[in-house]
PDB file of N, H, CA, C and O in Angstrom:
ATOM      1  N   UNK A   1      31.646  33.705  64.602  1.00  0.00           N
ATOM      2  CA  UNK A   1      30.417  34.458  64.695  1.00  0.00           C
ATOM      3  C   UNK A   1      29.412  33.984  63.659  1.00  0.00           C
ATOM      4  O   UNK A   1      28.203  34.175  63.794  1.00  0.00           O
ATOM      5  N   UNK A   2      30.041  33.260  62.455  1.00  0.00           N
ATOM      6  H   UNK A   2      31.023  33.105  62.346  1.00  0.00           H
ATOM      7  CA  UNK A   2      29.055  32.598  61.383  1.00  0.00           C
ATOM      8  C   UNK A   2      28.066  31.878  62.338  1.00  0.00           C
ATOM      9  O   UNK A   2      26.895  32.256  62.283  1.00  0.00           O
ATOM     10  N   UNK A   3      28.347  31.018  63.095  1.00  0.00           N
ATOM     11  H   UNK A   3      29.297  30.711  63.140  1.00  0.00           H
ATOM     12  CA  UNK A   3      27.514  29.776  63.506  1.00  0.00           C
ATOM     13  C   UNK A   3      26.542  30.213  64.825  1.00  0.00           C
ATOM     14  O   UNK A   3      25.550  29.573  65.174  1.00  0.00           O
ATOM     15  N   UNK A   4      26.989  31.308  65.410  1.00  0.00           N
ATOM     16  H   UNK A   4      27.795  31.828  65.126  1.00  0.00           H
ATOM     17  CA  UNK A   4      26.450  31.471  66.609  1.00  0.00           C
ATOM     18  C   UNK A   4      26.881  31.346  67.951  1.00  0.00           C
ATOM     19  O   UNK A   4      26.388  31.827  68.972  1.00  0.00           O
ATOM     20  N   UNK A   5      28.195  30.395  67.745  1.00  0.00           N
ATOM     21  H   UNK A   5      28.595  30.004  66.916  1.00  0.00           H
ATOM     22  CA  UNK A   5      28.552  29.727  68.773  1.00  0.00           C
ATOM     23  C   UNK A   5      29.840  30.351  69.885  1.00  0.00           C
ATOM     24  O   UNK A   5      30.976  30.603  69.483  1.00  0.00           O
ATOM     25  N   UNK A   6      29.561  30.459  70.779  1.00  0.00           N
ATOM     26  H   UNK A   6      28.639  30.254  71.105  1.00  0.00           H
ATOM     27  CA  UNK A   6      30.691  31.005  71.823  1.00  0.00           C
ATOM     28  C   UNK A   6      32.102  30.871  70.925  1.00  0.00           C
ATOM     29  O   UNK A   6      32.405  29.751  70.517  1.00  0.00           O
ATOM     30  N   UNK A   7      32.896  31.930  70.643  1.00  0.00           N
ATOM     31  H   UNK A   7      32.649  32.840  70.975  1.00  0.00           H
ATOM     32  CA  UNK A   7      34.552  31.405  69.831  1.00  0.00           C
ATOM     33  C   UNK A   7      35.232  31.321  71.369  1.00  0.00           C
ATOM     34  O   UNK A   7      34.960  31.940  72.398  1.00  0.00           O
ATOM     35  N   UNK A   8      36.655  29.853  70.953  1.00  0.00           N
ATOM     36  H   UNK A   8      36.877  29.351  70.117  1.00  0.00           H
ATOM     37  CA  UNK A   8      37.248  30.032  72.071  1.00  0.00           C
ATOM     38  C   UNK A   8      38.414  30.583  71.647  1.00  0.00           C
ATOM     39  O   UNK A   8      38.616  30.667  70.435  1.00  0.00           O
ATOM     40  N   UNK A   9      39.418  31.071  72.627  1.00  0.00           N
ATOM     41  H   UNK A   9      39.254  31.003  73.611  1.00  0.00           H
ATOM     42  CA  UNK A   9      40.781  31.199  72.896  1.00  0.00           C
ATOM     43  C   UNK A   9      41.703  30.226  72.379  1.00  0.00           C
ATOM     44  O   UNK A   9      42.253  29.405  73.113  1.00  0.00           O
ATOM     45  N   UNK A  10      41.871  30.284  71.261  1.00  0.00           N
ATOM     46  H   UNK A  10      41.424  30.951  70.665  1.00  0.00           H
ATOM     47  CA  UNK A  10      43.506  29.229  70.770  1.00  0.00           C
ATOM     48  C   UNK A  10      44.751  29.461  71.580  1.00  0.00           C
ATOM     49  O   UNK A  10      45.402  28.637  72.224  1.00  0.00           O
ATOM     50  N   UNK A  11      44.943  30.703  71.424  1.00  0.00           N
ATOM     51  H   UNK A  11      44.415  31.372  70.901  1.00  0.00           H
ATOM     52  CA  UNK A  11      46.200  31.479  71.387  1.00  0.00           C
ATOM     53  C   UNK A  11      45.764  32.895  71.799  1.00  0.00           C
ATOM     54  O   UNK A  11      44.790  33.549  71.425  1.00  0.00           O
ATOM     55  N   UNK A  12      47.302  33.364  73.161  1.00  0.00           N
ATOM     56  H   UNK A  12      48.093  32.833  73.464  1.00  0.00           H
ATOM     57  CA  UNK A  12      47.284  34.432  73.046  1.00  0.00           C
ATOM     58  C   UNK A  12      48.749  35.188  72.985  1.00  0.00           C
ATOM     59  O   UNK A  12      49.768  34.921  73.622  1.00  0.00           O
ATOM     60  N   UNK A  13      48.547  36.079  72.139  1.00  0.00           N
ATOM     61  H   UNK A  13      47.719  36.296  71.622  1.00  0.00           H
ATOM     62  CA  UNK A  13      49.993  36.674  72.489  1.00  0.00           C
ATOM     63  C   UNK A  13      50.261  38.239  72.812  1.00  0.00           C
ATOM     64  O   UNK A  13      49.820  39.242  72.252  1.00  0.00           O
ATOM     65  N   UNK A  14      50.943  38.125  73.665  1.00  0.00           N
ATOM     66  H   UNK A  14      51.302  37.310  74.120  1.00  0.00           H
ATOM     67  CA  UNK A  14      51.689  39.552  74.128  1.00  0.00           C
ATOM     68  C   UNK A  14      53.043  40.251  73.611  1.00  0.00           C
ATOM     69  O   UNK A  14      54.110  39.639  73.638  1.00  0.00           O
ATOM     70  N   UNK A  15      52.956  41.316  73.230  1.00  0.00           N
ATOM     71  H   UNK A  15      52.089  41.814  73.208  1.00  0.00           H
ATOM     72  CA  UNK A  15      54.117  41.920  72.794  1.00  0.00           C
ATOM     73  C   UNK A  15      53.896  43.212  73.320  1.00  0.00           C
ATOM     74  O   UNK A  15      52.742  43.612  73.476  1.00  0.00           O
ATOM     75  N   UNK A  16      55.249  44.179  73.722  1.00  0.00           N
ATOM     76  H   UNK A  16      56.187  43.855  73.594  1.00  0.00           H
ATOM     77  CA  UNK A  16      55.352  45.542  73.961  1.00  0.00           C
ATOM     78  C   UNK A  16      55.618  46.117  72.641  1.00  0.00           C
ATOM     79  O   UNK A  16      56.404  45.542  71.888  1.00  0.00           O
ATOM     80  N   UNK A  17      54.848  47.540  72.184  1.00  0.00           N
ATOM     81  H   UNK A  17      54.209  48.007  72.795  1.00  0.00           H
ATOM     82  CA  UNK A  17      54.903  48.316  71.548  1.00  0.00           C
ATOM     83  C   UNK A  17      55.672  49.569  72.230  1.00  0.00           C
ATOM     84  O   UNK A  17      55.113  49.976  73.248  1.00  0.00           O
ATOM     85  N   UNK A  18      56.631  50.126  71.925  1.00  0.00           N
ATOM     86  H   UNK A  18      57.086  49.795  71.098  1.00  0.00           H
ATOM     87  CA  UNK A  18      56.740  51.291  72.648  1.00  0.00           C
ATOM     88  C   UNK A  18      56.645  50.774  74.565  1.00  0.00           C
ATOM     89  O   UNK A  18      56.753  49.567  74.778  1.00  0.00           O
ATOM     90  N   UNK A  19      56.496  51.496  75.515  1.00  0.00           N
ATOM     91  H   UNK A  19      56.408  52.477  75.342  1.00  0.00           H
ATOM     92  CA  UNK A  19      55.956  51.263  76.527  1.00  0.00           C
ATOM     93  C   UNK A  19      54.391  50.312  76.857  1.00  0.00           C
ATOM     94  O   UNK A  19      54.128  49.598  77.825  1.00  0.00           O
ATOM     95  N   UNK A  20      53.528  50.656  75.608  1.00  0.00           N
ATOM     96  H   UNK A  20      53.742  51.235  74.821  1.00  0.00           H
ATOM     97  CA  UNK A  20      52.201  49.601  75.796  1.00  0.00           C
ATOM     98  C   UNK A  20      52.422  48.139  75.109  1.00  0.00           C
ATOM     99  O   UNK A  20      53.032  47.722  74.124  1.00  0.00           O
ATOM    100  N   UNK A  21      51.379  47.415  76.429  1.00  0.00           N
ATOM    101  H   UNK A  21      50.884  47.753  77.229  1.00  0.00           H
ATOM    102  CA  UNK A  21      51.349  46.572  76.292  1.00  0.00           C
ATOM    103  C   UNK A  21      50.707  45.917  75.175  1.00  0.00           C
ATOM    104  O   UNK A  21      49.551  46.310  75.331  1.00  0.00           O
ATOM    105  N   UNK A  22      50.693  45.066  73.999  1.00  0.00           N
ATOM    106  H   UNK A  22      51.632  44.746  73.873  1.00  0.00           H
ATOM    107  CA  UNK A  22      49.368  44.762  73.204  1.00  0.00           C
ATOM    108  C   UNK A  22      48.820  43.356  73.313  1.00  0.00           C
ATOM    109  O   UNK A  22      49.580  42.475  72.910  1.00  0.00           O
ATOM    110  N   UNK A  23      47.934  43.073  73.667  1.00  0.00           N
ATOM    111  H   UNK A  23      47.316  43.789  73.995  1.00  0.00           H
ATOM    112  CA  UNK A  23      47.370  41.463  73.898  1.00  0.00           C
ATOM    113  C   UNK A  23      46.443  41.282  72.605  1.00  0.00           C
ATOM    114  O   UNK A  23      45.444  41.968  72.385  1.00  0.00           O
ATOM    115  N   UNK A  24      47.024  40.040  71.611  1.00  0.00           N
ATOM    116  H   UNK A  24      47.835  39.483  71.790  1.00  0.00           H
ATOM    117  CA  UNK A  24      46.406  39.523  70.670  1.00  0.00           C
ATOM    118  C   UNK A  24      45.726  38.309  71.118  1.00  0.00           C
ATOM    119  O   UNK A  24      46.416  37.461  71.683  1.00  0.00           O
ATOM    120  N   UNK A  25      44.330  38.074  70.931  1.00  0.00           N
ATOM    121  H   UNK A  25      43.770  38.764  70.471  1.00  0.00           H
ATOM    122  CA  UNK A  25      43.668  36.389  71.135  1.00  0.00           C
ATOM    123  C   UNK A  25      43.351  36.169  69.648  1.00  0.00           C
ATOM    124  O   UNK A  25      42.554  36.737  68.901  1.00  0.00           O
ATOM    125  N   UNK A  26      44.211  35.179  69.454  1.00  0.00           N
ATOM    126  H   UNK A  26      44.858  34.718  70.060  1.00  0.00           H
ATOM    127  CA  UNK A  26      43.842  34.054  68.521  1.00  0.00           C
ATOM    128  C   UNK A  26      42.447  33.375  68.859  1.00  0.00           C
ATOM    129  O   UNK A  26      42.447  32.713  69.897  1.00  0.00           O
ATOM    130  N   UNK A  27      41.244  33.435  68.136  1.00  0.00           N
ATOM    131  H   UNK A  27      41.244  33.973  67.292  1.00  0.00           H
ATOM    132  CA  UNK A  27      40.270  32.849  68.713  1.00  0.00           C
ATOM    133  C   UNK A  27      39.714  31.597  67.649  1.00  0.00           C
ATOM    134  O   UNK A  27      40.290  31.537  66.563  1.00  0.00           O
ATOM    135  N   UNK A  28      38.952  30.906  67.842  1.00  0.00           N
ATOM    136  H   UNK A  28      38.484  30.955  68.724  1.00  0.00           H
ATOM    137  CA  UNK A  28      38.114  29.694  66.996  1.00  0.00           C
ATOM    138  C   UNK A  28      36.498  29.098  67.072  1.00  0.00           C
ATOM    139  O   UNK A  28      35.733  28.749  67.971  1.00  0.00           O
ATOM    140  N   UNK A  29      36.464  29.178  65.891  1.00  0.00           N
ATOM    141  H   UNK A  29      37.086  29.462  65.161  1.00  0.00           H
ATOM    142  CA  UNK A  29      34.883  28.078  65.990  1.00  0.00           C
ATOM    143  C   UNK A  29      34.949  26.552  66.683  1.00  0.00           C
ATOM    144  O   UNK A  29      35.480  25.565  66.174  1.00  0.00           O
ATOM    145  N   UNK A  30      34.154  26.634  68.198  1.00  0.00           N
ATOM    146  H   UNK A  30      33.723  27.436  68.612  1.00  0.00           H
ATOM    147  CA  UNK A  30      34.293  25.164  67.942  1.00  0.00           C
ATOM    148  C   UNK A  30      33.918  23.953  67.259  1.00  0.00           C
ATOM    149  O   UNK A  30      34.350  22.823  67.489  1.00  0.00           O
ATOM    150  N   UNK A  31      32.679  24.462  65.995  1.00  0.00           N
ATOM    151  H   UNK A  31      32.328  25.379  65.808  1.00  0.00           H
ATOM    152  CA  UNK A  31      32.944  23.580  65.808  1.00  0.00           C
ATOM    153  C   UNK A  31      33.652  23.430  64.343  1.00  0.00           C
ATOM    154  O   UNK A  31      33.196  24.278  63.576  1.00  0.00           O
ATOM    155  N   UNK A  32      34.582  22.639  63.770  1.00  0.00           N
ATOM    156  H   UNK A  32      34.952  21.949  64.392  1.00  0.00           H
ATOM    157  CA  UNK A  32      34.877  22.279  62.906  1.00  0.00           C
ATOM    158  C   UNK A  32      35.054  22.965  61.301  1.00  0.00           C
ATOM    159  O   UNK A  32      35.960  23.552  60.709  1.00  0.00           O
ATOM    160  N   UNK A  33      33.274  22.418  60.885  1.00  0.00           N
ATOM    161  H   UNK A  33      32.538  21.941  61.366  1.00  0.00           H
ATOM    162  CA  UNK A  33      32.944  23.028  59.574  1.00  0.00           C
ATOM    163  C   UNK A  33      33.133  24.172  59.652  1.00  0.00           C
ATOM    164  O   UNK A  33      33.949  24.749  58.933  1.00  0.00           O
ATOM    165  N   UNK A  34      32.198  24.934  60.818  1.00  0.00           N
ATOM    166  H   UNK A  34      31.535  24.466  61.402  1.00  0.00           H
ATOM    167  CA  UNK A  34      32.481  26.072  60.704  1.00  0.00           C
ATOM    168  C   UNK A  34      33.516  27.151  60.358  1.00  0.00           C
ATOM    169  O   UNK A  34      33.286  28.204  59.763  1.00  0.00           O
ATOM    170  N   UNK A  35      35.321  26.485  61.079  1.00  0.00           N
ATOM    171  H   UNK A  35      35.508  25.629  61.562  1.00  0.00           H
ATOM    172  CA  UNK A  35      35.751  27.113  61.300  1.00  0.00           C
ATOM    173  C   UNK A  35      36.199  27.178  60.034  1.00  0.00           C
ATOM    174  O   UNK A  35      36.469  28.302  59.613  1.00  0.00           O
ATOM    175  N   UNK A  36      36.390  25.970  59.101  1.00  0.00           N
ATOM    176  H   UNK A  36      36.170  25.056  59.443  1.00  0.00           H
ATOM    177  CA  UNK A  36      36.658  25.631  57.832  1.00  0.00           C
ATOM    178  C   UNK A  36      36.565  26.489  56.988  1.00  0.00           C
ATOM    179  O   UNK A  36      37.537  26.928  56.374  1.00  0.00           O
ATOM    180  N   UNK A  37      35.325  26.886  56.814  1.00  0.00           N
ATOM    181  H   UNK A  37      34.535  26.529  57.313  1.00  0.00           H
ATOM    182  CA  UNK A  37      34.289  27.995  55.903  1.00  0.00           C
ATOM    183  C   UNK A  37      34.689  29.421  56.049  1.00  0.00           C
ATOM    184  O   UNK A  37      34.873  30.208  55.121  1.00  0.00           O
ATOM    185  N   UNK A  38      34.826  29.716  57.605  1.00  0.00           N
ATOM    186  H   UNK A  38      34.676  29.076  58.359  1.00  0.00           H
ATOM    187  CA  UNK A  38      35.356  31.426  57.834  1.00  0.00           C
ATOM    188  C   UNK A  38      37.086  30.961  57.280  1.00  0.00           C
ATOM    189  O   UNK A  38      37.604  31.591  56.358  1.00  0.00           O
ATOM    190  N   UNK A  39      37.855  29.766  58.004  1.00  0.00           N
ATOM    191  H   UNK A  39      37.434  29.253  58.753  1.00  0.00           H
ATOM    192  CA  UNK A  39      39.496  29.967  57.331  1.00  0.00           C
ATOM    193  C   UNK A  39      39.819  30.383  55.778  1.00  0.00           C
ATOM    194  O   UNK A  39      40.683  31.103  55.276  1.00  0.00           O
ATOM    195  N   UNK A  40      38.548  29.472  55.146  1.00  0.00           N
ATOM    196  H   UNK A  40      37.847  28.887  55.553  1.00  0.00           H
ATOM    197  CA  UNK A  40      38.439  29.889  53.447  1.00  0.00           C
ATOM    198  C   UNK A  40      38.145  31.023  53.079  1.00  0.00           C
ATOM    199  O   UNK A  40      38.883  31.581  52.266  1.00  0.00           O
ATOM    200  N   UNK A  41      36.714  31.831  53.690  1.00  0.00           N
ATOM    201  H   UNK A  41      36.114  31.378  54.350  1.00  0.00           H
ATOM    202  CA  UNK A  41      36.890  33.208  53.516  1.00  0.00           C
ATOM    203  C   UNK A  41      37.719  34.439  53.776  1.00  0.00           C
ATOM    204  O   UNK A  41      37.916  35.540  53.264  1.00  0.00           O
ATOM    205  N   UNK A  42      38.259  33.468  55.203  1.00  0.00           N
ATOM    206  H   UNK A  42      38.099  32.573  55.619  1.00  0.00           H
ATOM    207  CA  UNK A  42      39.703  34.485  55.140  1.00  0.00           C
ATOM    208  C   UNK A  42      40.572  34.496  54.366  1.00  0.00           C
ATOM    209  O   UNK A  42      40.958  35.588  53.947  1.00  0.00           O
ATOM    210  N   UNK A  43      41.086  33.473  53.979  1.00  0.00           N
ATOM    211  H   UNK A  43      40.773  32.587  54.319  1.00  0.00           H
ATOM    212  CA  UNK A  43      41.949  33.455  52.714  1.00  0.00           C
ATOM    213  C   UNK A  43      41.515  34.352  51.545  1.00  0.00           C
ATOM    214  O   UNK A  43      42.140  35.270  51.013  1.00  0.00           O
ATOM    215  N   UNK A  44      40.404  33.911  51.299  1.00  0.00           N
ATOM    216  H   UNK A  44      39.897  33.165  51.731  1.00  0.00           H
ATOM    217  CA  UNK A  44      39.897  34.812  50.308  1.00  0.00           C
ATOM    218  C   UNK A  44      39.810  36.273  50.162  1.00  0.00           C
ATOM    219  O   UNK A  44      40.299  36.920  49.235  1.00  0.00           O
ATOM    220  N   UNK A  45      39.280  36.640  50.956  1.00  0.00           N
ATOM    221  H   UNK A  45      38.883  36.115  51.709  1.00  0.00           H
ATOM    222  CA  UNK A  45      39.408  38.266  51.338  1.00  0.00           C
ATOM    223  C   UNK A  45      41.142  38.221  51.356  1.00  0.00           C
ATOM    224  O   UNK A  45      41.679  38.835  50.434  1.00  0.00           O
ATOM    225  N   UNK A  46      41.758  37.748  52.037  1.00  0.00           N
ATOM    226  H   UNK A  46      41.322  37.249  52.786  1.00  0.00           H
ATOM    227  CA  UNK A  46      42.890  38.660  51.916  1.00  0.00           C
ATOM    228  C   UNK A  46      43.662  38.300  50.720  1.00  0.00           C
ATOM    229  O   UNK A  46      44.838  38.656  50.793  1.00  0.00           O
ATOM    230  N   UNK A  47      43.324  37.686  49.626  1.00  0.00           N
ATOM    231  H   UNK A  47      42.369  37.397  49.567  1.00  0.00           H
ATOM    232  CA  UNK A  47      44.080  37.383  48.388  1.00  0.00           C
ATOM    233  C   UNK A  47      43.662  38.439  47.692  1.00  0.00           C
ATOM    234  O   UNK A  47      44.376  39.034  46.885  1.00  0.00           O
ATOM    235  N   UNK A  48      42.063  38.843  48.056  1.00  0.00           N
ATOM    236  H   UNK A  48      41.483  38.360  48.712  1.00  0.00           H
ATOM    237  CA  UNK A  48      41.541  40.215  47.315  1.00  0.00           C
ATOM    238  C   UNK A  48      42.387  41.714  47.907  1.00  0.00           C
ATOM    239  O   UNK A  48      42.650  42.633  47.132  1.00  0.00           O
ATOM    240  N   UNK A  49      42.682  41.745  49.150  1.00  0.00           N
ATOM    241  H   UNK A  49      42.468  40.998  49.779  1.00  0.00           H
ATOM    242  CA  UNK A  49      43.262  42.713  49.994  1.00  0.00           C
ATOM    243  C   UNK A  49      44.433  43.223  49.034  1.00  0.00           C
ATOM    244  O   UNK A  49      44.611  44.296  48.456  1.00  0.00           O
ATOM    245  N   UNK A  50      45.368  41.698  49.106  1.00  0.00           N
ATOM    246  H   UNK A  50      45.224  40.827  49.575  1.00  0.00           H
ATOM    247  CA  UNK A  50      46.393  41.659  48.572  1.00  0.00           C
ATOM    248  C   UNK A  50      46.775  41.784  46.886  1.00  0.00           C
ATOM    249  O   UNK A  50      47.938  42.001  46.547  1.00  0.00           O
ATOM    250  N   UNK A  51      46.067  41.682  46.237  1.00  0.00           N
ATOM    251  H   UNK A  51      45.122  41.506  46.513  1.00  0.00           H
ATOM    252  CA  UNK A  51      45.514  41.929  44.466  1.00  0.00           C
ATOM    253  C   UNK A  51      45.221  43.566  44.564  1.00  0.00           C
ATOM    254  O   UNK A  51      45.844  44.462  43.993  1.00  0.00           O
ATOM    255  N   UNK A  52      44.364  43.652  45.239  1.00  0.00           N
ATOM    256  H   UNK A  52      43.858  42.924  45.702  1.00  0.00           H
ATOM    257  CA  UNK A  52      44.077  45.445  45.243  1.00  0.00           C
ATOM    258  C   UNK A  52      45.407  46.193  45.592  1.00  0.00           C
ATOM    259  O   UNK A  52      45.800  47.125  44.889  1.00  0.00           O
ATOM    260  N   UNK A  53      46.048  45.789  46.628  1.00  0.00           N
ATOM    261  H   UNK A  53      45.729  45.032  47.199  1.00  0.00           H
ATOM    262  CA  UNK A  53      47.337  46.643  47.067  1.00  0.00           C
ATOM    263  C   UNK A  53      48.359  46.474  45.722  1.00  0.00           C
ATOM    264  O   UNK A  53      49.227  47.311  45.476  1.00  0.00           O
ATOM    265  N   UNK A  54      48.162  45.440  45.008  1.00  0.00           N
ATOM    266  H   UNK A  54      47.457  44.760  45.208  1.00  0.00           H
ATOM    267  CA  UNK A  54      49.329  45.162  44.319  1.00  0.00           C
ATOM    268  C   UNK A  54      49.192  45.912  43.337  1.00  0.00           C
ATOM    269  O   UNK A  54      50.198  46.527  42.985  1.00  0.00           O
ATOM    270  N   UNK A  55      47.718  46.148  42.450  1.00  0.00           N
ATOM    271  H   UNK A  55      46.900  45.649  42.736  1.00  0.00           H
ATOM    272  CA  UNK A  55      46.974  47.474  41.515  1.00  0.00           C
ATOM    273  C   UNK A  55      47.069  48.909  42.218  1.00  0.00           C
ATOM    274  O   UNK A  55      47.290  49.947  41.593  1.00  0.00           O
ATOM    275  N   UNK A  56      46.890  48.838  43.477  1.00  0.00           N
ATOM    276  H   UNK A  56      46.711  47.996  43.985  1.00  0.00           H
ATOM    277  CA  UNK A  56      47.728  50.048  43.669  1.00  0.00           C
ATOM    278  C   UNK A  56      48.868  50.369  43.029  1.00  0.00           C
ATOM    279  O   UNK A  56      49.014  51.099  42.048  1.00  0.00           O
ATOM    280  N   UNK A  57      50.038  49.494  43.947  1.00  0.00           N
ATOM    281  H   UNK A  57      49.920  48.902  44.744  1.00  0.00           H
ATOM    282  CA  UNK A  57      50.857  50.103  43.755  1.00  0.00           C
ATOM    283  C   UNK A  57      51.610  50.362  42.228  1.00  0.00           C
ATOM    284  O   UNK A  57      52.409  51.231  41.881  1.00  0.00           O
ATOM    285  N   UNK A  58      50.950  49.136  41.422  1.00  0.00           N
ATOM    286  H   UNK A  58      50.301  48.430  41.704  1.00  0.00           H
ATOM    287  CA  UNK A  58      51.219  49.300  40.053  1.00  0.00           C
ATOM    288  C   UNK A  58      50.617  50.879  39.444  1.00  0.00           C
ATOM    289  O   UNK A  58      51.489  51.685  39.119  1.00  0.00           O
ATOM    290  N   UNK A  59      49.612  51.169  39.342  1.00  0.00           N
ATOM    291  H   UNK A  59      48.903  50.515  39.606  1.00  0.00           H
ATOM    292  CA  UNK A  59      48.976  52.379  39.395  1.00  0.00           C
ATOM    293  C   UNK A  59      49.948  53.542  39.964  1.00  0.00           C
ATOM    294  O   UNK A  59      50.315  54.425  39.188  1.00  0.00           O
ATOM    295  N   UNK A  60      50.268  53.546  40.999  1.00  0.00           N
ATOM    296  H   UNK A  60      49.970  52.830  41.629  1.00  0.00           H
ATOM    297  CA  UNK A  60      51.276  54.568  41.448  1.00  0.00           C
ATOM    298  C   UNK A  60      52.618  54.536  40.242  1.00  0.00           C
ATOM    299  O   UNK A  60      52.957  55.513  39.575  1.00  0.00           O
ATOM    300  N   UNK A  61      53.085  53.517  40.193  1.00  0.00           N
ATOM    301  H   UNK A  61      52.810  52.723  40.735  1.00  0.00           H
ATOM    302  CA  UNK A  61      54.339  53.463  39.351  1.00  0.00           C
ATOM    303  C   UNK A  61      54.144  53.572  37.719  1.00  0.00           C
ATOM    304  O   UNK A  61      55.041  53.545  36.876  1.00  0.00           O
ATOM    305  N   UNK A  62      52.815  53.696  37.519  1.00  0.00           N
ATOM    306  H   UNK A  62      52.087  53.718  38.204  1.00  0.00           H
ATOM    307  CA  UNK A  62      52.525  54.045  35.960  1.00  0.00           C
ATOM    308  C   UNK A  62      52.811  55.556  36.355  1.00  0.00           C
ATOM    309  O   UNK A  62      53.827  56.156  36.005  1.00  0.00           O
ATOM    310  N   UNK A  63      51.377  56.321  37.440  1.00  0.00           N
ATOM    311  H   UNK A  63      50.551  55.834  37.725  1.00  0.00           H
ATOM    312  CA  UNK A  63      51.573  57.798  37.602  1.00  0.00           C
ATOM    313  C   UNK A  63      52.713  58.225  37.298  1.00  0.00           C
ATOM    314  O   UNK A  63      52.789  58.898  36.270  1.00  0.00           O
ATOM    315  N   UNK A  64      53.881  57.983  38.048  1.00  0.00           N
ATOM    316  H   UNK A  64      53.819  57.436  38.883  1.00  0.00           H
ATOM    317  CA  UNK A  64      54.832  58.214  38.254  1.00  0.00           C
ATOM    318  C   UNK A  64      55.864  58.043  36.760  1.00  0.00           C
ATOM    319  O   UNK A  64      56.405  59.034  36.270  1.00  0.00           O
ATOM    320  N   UNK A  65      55.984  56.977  36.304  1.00  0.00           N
ATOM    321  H   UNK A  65      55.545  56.172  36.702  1.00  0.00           H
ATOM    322  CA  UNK A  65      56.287  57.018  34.969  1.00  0.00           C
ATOM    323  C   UNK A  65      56.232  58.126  33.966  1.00  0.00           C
ATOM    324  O   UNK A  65      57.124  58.612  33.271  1.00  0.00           O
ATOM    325  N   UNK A  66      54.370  58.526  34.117  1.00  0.00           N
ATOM    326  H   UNK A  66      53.645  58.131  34.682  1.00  0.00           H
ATOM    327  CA  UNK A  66      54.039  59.085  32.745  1.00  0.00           C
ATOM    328  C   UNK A  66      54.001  60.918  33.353  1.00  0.00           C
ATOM    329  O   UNK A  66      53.585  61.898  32.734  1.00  0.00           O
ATOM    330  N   UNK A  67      54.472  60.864  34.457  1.00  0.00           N
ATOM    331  H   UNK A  67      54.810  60.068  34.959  1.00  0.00           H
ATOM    332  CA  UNK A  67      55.015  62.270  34.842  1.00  0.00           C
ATOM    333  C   UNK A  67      56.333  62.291  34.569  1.00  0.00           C
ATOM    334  O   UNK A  67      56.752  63.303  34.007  1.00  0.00           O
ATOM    335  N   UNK A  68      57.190  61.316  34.858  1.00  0.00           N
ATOM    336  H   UNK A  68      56.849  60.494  35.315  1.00  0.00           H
ATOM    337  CA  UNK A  68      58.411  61.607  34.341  1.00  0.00           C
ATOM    338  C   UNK A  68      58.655  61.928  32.874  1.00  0.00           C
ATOM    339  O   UNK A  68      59.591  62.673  32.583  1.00  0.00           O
ATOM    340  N   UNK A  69      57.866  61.410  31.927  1.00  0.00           N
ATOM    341  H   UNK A  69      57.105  60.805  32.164  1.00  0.00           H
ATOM    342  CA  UNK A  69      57.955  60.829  30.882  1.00  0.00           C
ATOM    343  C   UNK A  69      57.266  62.583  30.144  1.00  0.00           C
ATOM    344  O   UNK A  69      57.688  63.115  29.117  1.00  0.00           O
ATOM    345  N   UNK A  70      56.326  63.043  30.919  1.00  0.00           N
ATOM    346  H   UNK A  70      55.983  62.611  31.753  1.00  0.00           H
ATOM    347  CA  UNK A  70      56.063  64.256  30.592  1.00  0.00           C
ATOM    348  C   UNK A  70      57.249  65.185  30.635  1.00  0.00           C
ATOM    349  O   UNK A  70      57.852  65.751  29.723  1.00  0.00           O
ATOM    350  N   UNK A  71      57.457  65.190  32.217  1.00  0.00           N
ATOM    351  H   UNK A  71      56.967  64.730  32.957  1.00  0.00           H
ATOM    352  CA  UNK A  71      58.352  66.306  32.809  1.00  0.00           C
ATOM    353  C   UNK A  71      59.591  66.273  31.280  1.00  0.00           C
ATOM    354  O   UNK A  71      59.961  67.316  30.741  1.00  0.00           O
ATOM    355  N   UNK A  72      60.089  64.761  30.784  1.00  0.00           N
ATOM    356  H   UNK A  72      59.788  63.914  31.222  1.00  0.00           H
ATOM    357  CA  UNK A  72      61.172  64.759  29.710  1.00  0.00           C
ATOM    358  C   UNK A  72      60.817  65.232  28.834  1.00  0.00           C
ATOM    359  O   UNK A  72      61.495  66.186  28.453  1.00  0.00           O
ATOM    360  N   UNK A  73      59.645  64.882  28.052  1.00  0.00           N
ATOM    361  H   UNK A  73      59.094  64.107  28.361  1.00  0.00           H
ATOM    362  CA  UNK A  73      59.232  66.026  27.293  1.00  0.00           C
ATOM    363  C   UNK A  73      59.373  67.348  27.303  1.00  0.00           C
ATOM    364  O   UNK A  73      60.230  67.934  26.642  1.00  0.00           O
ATOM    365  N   UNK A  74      58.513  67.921  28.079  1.00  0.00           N
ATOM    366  H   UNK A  74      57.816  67.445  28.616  1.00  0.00           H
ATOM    367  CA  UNK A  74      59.065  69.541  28.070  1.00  0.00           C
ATOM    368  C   UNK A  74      60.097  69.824  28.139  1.00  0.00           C
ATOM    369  O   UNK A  74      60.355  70.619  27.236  1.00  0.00           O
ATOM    370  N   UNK A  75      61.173  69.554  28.927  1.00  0.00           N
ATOM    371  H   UNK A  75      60.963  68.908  29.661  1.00  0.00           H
ATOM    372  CA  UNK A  75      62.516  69.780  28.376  1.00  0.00           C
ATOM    373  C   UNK A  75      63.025  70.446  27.434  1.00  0.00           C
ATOM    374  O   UNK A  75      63.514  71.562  27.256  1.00  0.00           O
ATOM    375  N   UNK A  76      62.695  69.056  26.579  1.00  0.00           N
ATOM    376  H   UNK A  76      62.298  68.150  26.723  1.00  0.00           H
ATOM    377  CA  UNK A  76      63.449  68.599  25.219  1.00  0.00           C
ATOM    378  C   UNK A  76      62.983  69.902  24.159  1.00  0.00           C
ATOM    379  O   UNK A  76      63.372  69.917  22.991  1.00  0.00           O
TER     380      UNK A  76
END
């Protein structure tokens, strides 16, 4: 969609979920550079996707820590 240009059909694939059907199209820039430039930004975005999920979940496992770490306190 960067370039303007009709994307084609690489690939398609079918798999059943449950009873539905799901049809994935793999699609592409034809031309070239283009597709180059969006493959890099995809990468990119999802290294960011993947960095954020990972601060999540680190974040969760501090929470979780410094509640335990409370809850031992009072206890004691």
């Amino acid at each position: 969609m960067r370039c303007g240009k009709v994307r084609v059909v690489v690939k398609t694939y079918k798999e059943y979920i449950g009873s539905s059907l799901i049809v994935t199209k793999l699609t592409a820039c034809p031309d070239p550079d283009c597709q180059t430039i969006v493959d890099r930004q995809l990468v990119k975005d999802q290294k960011l996707r993947d960095e954020r999920e990972l601060a999540n979940v680190r974040r969760q496992t501090e929470a979780k820590e410094r509640r335990t770490h409370n809850i031992s306190q009072k206890a004691a």
